[in-house]
C-alpha positions in Angstrom: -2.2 -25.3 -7.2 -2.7 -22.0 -6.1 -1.4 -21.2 -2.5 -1.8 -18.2 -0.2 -1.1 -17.2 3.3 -1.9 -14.7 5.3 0.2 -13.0 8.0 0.7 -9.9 9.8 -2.4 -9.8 11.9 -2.7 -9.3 15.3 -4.3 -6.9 18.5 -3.5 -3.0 18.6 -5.4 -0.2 20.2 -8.2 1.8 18.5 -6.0 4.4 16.1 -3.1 1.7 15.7 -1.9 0.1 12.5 -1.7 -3.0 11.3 0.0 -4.1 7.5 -1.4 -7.6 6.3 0.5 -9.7 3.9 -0.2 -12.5 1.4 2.1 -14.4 0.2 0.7 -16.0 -3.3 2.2 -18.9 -5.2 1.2 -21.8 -7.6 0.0 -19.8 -10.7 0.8 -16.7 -12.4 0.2 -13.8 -9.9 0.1 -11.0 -12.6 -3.0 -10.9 -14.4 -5.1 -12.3 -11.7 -7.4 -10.4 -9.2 -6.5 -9.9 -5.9 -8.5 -9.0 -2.7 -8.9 -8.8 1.0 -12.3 -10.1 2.7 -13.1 -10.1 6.3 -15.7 -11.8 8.3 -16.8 -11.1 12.2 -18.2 -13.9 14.4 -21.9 -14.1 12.9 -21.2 -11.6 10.2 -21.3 -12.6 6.6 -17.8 -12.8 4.6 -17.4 -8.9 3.2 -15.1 -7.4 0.7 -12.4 -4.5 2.4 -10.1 -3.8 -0.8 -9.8 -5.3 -4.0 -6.7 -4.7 -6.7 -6.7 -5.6 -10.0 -3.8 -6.7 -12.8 -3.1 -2.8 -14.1 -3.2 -1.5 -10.6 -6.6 -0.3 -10.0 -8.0 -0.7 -6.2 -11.4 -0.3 -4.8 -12.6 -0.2 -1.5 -15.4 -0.5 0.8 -16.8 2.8 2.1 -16.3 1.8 5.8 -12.7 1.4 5.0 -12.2 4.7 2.9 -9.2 7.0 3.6 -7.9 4.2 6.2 -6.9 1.6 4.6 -4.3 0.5 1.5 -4.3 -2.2 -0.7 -0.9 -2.8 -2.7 0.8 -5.7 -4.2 4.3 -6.6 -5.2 4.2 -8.6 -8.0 8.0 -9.6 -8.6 7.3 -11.0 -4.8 3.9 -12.4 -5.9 2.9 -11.0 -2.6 -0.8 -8.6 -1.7 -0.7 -6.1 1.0 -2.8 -4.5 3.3 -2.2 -1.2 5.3 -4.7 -0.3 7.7 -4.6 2.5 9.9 -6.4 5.0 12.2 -8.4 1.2 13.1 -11.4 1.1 15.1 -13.0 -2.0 16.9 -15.4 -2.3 14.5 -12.8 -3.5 12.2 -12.1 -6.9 14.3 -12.7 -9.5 12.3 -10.5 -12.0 10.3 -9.1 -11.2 7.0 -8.6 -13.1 4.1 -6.9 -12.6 1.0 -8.7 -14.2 -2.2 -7.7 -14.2 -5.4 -9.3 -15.4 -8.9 -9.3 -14.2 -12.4 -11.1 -11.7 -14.1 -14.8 -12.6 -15.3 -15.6 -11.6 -18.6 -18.7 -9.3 -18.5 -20.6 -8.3 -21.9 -17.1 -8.9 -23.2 -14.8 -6.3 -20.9 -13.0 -8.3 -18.0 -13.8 -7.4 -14.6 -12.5 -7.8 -11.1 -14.9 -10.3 -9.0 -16.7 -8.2 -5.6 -18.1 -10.8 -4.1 -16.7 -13.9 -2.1 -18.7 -16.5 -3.6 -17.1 -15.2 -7.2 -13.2 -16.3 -5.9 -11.9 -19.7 -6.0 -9.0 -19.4 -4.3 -8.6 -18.4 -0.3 -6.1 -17.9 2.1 -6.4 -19.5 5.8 -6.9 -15.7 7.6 -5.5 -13.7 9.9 -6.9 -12.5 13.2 -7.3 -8.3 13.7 -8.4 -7.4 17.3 -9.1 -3.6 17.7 -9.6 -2.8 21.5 -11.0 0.9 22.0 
C-alpha cells in the first residue's frame, strides 16, 4: 500500500525559505513519478514541480528559478526547496506520486492531479508579506 507524508511546512516572511519533505513507502519508489501539488482555499489543486525516474524535473512558471524539486531515492524520500517565497505561494502542498502513463508508446510523467492515485495528507505554507 503505498504511503506518503508530508512535512516541513510551516509560516515564514515573504523572501524566506521553506524545504518540504515526503517520506514514500509501500511500493518501489524508483521508477515511479513523483510530484508536489498545491491548492489555496477555493483554488483548484495545481501542479508546482514534478520529477521523474531518470531525474528529469519540470516546473510551473510561477514557481521558476525559486523553487527545487529533488528526491533521495535510497531514502525513498521527495523534496521540495522553495525560496525567495511570496504570499501568493500560501497554500497546502501535496506530494503525489503514480507511475508513468504510456503515451503513443513512450512513458510519460502524469501533470495533472486527477492522473495520480496516490496522495500525501499536505502540509500547510503561510507566506506573510
Amino acid at each position: 500500500q503505498v504511503h506518503l507524508v508530508e512535512s516541513g511546512g510551516g509560516s515564514v516572511q515573504s523572501g524566506g525559505s521553506l524545504r518540504l519533505s515526503c517520506a514514500a513507502s509501500g511500493y518501489n519508489y524508483n521508477g515511479y513519478c513523483m510530484a508536489w501539488f498545491r491548492q489555496a482555499p477555493g483554488n483548484v489543486r495545481e501542479g508546482v514541480a514534478a520529477i521523474e525516474s531518470d531525474g528529469t524535473t519540470s516546473y510551473a512558471d510561477s514557481v521558476k528559478g525559486r523553487f527545487t524539486i529533488s528526491q533521495d531515492n535510497a531514502k525513498n524520500t521527495l523534496y521540495l526547496q522553495m525560496n525567495s517565497l511570496k504570499p501568493e505561494d500560501t497554500a497546502m502542498y501535496y506530494c503525489a506520486a503514480d507511475r508513468p502513463l504510456s503515451v503513443a508508446g513512450t512513458l510519460t510523467c502524469p501533470t495533472r492531479a486527477y492522473e495520480y492515485n496516490y496522495w500525501g495528507q499536505g502540509t500547510q505554507v503561510t507566506v506573510s508579506s
